[in-house]
C-alpha positions in Angstrom: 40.8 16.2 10.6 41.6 13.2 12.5 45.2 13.1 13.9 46.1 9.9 12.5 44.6 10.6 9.1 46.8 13.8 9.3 49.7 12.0 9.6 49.0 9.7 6.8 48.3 12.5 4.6 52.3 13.1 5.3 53.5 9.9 4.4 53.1 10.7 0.4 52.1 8.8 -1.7 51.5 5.6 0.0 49.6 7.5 2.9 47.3 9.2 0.5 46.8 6.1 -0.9 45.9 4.5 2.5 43.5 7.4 3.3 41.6 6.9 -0.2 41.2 3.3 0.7 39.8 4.0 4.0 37.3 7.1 2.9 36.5 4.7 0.3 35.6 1.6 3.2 33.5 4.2 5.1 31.6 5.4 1.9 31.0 2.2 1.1 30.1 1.1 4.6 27.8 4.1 4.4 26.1 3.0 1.4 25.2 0.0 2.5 23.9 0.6 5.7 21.8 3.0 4.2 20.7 0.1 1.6 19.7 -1.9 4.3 18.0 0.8 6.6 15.5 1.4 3.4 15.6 -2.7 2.5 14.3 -2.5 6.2 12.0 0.1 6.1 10.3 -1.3 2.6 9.8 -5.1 4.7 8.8 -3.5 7.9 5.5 -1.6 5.6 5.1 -4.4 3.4 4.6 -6.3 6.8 2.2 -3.9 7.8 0.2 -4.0 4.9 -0.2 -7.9 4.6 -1.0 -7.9 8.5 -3.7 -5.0 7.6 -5.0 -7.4 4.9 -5.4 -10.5 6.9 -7.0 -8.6 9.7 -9.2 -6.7 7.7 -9.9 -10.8 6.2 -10.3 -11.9 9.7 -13.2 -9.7 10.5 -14.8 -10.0 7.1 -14.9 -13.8 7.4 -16.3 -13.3 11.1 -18.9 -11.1 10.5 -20.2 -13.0 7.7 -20.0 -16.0 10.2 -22.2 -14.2 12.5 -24.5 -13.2 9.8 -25.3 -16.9 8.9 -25.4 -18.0 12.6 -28.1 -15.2 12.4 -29.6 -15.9 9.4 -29.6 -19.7 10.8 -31.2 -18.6 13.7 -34.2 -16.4 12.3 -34.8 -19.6 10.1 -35.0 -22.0 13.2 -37.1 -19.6 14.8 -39.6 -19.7 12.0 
């Protein structure tokens, strides 16, 4: 145990007090890191996924680009 949380732990009632108050700040602080690690985690795949989408939009929309230029093409040709 900590030194200084040792000594509170002798101060009675007040120092127990104290030291609930403070486990209580870390748990919480704890918490909610770890609510905003997975808050970060879920936007960082969701990101991901919508730059997978657009990409995967990107090419569709070029090839079918290059398929009408071709199309065109063959037609001119004729």
């Amino acid at each position: 145990m900590d030194p200084s949380l040792n000594e509170l732990s002798q101060l009675g009632v007040m120092g127990l007090w104290t030291l609930s108050l403070l486990y209580a700040n870390s748990k919480m602080r704890k918490d909610f890191q770890d609510r905003y690690d997975n808050m970060n985690r879920n936007m960082l795949k969701t990101l991901v996924e919508v730059h997978q989408l657009v990409e995967s939009g990107f090419r569709e929309m070029r090839d079918q680009s290059n398929r009408r230029r071709a199309i065109s093409r063959l037609k001119d040709e004729i």
